[in-house]
C-alpha positions in Angstrom: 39.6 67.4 193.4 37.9 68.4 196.4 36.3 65.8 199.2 34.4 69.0 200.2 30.3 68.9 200.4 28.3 71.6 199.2 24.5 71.1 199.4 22.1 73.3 198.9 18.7 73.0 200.3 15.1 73.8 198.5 12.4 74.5 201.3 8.5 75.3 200.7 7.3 76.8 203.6 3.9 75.7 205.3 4.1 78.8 208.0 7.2 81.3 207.2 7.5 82.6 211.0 7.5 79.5 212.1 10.6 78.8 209.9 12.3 81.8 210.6 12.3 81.0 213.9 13.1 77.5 214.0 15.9 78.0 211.9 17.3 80.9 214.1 17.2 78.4 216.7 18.7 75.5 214.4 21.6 77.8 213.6 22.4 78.7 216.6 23.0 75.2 218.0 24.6 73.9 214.8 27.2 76.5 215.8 27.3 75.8 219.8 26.8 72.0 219.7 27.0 70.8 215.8 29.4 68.6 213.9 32.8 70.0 213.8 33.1 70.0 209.9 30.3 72.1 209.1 32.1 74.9 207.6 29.1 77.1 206.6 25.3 76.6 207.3 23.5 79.9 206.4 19.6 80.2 205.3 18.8 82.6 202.5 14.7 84.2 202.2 13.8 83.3 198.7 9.9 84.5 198.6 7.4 84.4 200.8 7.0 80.6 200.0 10.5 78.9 200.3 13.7 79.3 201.6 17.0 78.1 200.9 19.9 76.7 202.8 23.2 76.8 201.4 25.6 74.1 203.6 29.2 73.5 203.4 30.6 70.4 204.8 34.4 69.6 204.7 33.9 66.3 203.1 31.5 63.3 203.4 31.9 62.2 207.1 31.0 65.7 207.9 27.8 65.5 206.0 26.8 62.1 207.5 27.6 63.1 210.5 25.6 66.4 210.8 22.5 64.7 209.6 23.3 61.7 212.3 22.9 64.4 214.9 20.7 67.1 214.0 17.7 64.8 212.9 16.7 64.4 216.6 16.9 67.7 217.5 13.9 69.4 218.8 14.7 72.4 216.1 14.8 70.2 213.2 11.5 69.2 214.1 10.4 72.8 214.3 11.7 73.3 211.1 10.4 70.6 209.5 6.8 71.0 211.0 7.3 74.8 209.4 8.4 73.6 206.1 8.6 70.6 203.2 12.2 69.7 201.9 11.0 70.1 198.4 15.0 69.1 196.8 18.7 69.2 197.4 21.2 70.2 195.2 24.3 68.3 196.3 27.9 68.8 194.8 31.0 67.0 195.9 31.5 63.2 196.1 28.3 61.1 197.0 30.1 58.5 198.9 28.3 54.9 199.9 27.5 55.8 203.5 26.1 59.4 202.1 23.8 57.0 199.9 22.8 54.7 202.7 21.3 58.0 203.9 19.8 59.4 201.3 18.1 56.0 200.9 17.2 55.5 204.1 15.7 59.2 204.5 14.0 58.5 201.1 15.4 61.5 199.6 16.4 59.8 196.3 13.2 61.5 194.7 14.5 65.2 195.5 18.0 64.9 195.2 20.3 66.4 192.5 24.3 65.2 192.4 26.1 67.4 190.7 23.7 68.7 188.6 22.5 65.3 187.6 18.8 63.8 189.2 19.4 60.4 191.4 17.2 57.7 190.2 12.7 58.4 190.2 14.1 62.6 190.7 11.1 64.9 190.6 10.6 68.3 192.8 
């Protein structure tokens, strides 16, 4: 088995050129200045009304990490301003510090592991 991360991300957009843009920027920088074990971290159009990020992180530290350091970034505000993290599918291990942060981010509600909805799930 596999410590790898792969997550992917359920956006509804509030303003979709604002998105686009943001997350042009965002992608950019994860690749310049971003956690070394993000292995992929490509956005995918899915309607005019959400978009989709498919992430792969080489294992839970990686995932942490990334979050750690993108959540302060003037981008990820963009993006978030653009858009409403409506759920995340995650698949890999869900490790104790990965849970700290999905608690502390309140994400619990919108998460999927493996297929399965965390605790008080809805999207």
């Amino acid at each position: 088995m596999t410590a790898e991360i792969v997550v992917v991300n359920f956006y509804a957009l509030r303003d979709a050129e604002a998105f686009d843009r943001a997350v042009k920027l965002l992608v950019a920088r994860v690749r310049l200045s971003g956690h070394k074990g993000v292995r992929s971290y490509r956005f995918f159009g899915a309607g005019p009304k959400e978009r989709r990020l498919v992430a792969i992180y080489e294992g839970p530290e990686a995932w942490v990490g990334h979050h750690d350091l993108i959540m302060t970034w003037t981008e990820m505000a963009a993006l978030r301003a653009a858009a409403r993290l409506a759920g995340v599918d995650l698949y890999g291990p869900l490790t104790p510090p990965m849970q700290d942060w999905v608690d502390r981010m309140g994400l619990g509600r919108k998460m999927r592991h493996q297929g399965e909805a965390l605790a008080g799930f809805r999207r």
